[in-house]
matplotlib code that plots the C-alpha trace (Angstrom):
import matplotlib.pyplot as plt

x = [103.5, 106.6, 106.7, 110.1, 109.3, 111.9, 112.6, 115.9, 117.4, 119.9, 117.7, 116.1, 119.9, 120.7, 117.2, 117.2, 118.8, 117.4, 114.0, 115.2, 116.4, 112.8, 110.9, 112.7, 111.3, 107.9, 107.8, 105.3, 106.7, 105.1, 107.2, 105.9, 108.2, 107.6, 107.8, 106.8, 107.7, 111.5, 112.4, 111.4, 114.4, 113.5, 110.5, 112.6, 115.1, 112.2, 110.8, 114.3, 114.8, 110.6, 110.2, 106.2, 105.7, 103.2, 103.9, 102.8, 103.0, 105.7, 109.1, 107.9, 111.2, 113.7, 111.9, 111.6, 107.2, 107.3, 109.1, 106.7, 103.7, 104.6, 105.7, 102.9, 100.4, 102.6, 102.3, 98.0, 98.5, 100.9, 98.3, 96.2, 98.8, 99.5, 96.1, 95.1, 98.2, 97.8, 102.0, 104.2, 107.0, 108.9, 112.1, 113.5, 116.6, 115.8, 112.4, 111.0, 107.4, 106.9, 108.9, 106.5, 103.3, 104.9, 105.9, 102.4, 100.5, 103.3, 104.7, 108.4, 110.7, 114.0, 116.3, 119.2, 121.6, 124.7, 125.0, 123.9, 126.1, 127.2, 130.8, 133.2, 134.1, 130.8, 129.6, 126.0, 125.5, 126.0, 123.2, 121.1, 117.3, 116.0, 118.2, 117.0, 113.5, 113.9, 116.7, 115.3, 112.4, 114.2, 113.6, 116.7, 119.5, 121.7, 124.7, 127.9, 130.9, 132.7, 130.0, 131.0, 127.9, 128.8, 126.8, 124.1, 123.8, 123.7, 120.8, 119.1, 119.7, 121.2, 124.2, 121.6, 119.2, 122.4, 123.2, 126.2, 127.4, 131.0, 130.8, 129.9, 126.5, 127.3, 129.1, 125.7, 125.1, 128.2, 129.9, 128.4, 128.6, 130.0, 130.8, 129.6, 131.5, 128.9, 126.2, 127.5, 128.1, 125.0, 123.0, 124.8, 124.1, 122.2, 125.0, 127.8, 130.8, 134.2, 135.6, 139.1, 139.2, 138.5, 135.2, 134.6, 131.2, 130.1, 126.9, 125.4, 125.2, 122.2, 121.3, 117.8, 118.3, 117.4, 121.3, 123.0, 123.5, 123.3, 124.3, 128.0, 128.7, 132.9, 131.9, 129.8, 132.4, 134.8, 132.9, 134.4, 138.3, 138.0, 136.7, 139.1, 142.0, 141.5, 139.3, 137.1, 133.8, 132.1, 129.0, 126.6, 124.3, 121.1, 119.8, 116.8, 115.8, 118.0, 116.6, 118.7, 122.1, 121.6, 121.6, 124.4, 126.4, 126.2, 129.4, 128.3, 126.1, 123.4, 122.2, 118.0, 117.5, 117.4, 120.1, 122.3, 125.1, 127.6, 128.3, 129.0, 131.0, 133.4, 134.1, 135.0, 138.7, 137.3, 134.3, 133.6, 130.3, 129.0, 127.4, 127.7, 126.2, 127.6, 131.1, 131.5, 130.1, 132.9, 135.8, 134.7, 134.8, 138.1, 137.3, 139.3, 137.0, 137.3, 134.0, 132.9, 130.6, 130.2, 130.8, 132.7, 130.7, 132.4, 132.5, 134.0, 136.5, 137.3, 137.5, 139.8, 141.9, 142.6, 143.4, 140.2, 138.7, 140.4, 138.7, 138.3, 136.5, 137.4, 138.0, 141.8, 141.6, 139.3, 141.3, 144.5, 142.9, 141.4, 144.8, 146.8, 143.6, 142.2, 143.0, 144.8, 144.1, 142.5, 143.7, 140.4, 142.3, 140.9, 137.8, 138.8, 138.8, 134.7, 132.2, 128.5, 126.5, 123.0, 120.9, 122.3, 120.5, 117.2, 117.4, 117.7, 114.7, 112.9, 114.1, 111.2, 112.1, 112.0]
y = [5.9, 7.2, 9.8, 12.7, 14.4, 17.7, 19.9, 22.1, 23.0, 20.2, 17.6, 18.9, 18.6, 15.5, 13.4, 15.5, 12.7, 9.9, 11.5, 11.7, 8.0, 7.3, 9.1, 7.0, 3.8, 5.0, 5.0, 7.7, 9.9, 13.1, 15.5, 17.6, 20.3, 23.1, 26.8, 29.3, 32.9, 33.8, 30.6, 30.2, 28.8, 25.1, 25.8, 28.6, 26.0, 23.7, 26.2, 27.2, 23.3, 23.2, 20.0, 19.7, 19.9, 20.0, 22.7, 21.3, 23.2, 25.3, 25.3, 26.2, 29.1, 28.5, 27.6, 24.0, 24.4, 25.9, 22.8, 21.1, 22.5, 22.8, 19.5, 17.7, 19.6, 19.1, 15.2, 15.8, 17.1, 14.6, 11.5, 12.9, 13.2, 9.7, 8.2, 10.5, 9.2, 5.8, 6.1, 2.9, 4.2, 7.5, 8.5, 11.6, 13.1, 11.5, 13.9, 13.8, 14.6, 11.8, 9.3, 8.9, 9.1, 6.3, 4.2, 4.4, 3.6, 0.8, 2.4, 1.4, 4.2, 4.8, 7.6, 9.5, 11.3, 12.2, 13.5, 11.5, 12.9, 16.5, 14.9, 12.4, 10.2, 7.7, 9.7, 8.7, 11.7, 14.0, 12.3, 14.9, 14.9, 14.3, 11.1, 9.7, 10.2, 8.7, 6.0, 3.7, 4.0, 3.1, 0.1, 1.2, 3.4, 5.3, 6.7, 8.0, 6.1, 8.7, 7.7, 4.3, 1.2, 1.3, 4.5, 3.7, 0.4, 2.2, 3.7, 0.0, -1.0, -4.0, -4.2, -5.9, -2.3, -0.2, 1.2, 2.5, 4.9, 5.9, 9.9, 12.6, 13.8, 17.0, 15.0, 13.5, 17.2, 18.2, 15.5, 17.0, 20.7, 23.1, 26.1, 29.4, 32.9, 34.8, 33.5, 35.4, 38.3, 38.7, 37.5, 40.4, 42.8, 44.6, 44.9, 47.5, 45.2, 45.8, 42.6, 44.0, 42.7, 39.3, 37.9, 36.2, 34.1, 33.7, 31.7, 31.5, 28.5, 26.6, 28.7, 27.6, 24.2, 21.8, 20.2, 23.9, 24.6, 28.6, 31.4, 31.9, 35.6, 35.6, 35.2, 38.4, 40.1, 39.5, 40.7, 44.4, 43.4, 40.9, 43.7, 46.3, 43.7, 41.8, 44.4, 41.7, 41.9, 40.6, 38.2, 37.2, 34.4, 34.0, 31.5, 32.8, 36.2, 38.9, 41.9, 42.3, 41.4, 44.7, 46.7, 45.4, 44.9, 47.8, 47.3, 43.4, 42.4, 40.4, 38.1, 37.6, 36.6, 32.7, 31.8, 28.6, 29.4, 26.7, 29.3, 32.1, 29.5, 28.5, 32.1, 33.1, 33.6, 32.5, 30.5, 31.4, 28.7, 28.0, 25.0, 21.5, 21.5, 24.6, 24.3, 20.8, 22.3, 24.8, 22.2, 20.1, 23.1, 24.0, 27.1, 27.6, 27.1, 28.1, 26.2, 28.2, 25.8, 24.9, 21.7, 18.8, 15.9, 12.9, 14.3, 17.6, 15.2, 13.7, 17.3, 18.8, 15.4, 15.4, 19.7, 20.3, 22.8, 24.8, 24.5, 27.5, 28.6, 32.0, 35.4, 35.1, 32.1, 33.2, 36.6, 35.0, 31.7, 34.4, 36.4, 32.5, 31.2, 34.2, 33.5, 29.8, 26.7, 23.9, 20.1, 17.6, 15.2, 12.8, 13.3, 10.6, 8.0, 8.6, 7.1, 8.4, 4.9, 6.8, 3.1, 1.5, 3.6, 3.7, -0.6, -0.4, 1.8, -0.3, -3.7, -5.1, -5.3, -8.5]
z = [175.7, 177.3, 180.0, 179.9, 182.9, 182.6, 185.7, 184.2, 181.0, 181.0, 180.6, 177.3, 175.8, 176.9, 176.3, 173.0, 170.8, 172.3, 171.5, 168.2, 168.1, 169.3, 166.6, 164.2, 165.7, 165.7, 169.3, 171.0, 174.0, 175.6, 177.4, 180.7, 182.3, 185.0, 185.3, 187.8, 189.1, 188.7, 186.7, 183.0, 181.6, 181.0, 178.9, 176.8, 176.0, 175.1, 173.1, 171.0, 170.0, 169.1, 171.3, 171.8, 175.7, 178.2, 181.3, 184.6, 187.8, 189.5, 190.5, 194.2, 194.7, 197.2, 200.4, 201.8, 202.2, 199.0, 197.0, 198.8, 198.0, 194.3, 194.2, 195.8, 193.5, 190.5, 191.4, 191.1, 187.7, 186.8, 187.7, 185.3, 182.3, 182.9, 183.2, 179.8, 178.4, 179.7, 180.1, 180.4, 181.1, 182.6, 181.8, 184.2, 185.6, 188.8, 189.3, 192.5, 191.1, 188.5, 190.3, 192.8, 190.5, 188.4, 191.8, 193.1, 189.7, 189.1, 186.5, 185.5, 186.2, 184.3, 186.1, 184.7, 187.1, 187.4, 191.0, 193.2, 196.1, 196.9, 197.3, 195.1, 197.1, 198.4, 201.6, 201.9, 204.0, 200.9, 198.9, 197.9, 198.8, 195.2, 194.5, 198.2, 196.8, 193.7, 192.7, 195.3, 193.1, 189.9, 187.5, 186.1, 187.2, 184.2, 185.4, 183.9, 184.7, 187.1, 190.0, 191.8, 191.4, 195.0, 195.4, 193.6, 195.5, 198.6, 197.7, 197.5, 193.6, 192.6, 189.9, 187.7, 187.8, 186.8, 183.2, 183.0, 180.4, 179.1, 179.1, 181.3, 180.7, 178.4, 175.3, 174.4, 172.8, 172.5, 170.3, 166.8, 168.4, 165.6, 166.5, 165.2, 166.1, 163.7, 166.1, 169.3, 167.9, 166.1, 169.6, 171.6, 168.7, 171.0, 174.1, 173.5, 173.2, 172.7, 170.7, 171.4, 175.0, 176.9, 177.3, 180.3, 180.8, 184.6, 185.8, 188.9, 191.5, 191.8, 195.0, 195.2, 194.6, 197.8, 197.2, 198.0, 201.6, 201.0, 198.7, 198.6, 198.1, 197.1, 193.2, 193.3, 195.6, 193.1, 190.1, 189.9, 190.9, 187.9, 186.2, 186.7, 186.7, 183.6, 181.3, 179.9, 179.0, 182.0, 180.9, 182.9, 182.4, 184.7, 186.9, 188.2, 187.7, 186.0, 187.3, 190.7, 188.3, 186.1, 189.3, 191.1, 188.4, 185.6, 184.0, 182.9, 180.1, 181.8, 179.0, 179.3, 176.0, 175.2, 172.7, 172.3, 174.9, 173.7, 171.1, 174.0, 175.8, 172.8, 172.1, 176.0, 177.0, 180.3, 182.1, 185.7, 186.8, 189.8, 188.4, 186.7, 183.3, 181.9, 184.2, 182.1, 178.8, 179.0, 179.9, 176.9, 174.8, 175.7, 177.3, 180.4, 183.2, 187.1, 189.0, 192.5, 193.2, 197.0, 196.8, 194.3, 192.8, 190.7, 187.1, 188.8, 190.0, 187.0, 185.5, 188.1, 187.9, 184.2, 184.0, 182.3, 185.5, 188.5, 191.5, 193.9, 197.6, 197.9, 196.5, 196.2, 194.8, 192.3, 191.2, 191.3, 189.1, 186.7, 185.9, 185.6, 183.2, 181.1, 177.1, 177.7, 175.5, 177.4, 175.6, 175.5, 173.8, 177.2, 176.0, 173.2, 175.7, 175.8, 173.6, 173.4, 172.4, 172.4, 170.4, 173.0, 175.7, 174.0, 173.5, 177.1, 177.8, 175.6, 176.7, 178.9, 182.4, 184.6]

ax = plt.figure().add_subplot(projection="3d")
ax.plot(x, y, z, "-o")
ax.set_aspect("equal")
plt.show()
């Protein structure tokens, strides 16, 4: 039996198809995610592609002692699962919590991850505290080819226990994407949008994530001048909770319900994330995208090197970004030079390791 242990949204799209590829070879798999209070997301996108799943534990909020907590009684319920289960393998995005139920039980342990480092280049002191407790755990290491071997060997893997792939993470689900504008409009049926003007889609940084230093405020202050300088419909999509948004921001169209945003993505004259997933979603969508996030990682890199994203870290930046970027055409035609070889991942989880 093989173990997906699922801690955000991104990993349901991404270990989607190789799912699929398994169910064709007969080969069992059970999935376990998390929820808790103000973060619900994950198992709403598990629920909208009907993938079977089992809910373990929290999310643990935004505190250090909290993760903590969570996470150490996550790992309790996890034993369980696996001894029920009687698992052989796991297969995460470099989670902390099954990583190190798998490690102690002697369980082979194959890790995805694409941000290793909260940098580009290979400084170790920018690896973020979930890879430090989990590829040095790794039977196997996938990785997309933007990040160096040289980083993952820092983190004590060998060449031999790396797997490298050739595309960043979000063309594994985007590759057969096919885009429907009768799909947004009939999701925001219930907003009062004009049609007539821009749409601009904005999500939030990760700010409760370990791997962000704190929450940078210039994308929020910046909500009403984009407002009153572009006239766009200003869409917001949560991270957390939603309720706070509606308050501060009355003239946006805070989105709550769960819908497949590559649709609202596609249609936007503009994409403002704070992110990775949805900041790269948008670039290989050819939506004109402006990343505030606090910090640059290897496929942003790659992004801001080959004209797909615009980099900013402040308010003027940001406004002046918005006005140059609102309504242009982005050309993917680099994306050509990837290839998404999704047997060839799954031979390699099943290939018997040595």
């Amino acid at each position: 039996m093989i173990l997906f242990d699922m801690d955000m949204g991104k990993w349901v799209l991404f270990f989607e198809p190789i799912i699929k590829k398994l169910q064709q070879r007969n080969i069992p798999y059970i999935i376990i995610s998390r929820s808790g209070e103000g973060y619900h997301e994950l198992n709403e996108i598990l629920d909208l592609k009907e993938l079977p799943y089992i809910s373990l534990g929290e999310f643990g909020g935004a505190s250090l002692e909290g993760k903590l907590v969570s996470s150490l009684k996550r790992q309790s319920l996890i034993l369980d699962i696996m001894n029920e289960y009687k698992v052989t393998k796991v297969i995460s995005g470099s989670v902390v919590d099954s990583t190190r139920v798998a490690f102690g039980l002697g369980i082979p342990i194959y890790n995805f991850y694409d941000i290793p480092l909260s940098d580009y280049k290979a400084n170790f002191k920018r690896a973020l505290p979930q890879a430090r407790l989990t590829i040095p755990l790794a039977t196997k290491m996938f990785k997309p080819f933007v990040v160096p071997n040289e980083v993952i060997n820092r983190f004590g893997l060998d060449d031999e226990q790396i797997v490298e792939y050739n595309f960043i993470d979000p063309l594994i689900w985007l590759k057969d994407f096919q885009y429907d504008e009768k799909y947004v409009k009939e999701s925001l049926i219930a907003y009062d949008i004009d049609y007539s003007n821009p749409t601009i889609v904005i999500r939030e940084e990760e700010y409760k994530s370990s791997y962000v230093d704190k929450k940078y405020p210039f994308l929020y202050e910046s909500l009403l001048d984009i407002k009153n300088e572009t006239n766009a419909n200003i869409i917001i999509i949560p991270r957390y909770e939603s309720d706070y948004l509606k308050v501060e921001f009355p003239f946006a169209v805070i989105v709550e319900e769960k819908i497949t945003i590559q649709h609202l993505i596609k249609f936007a004259d503009l994409f403002i994330g704070g992110g990775g997933t949805l900041n790269t979603e948008a670039c290989f969508l050819g939506t004109p995208t402006i990343s505030t996030r606090s910090f640059i990682c290897h496929y942003d890199k790659w992004q801001i090197d080959n004209d797909l994203m615009v980099w900013v870290k402040d308010k003027e930046e940001l406004l002046e970004n918005v006005v140059s970027l609102i309504g242009t055409q982005v050309d993917v035609t680099k994306l050509e030079d990837m290839s998404v070889d999704i047997d060839g991942i799954v031979d390699e989880i099943l290939k018997e390791h040595s």
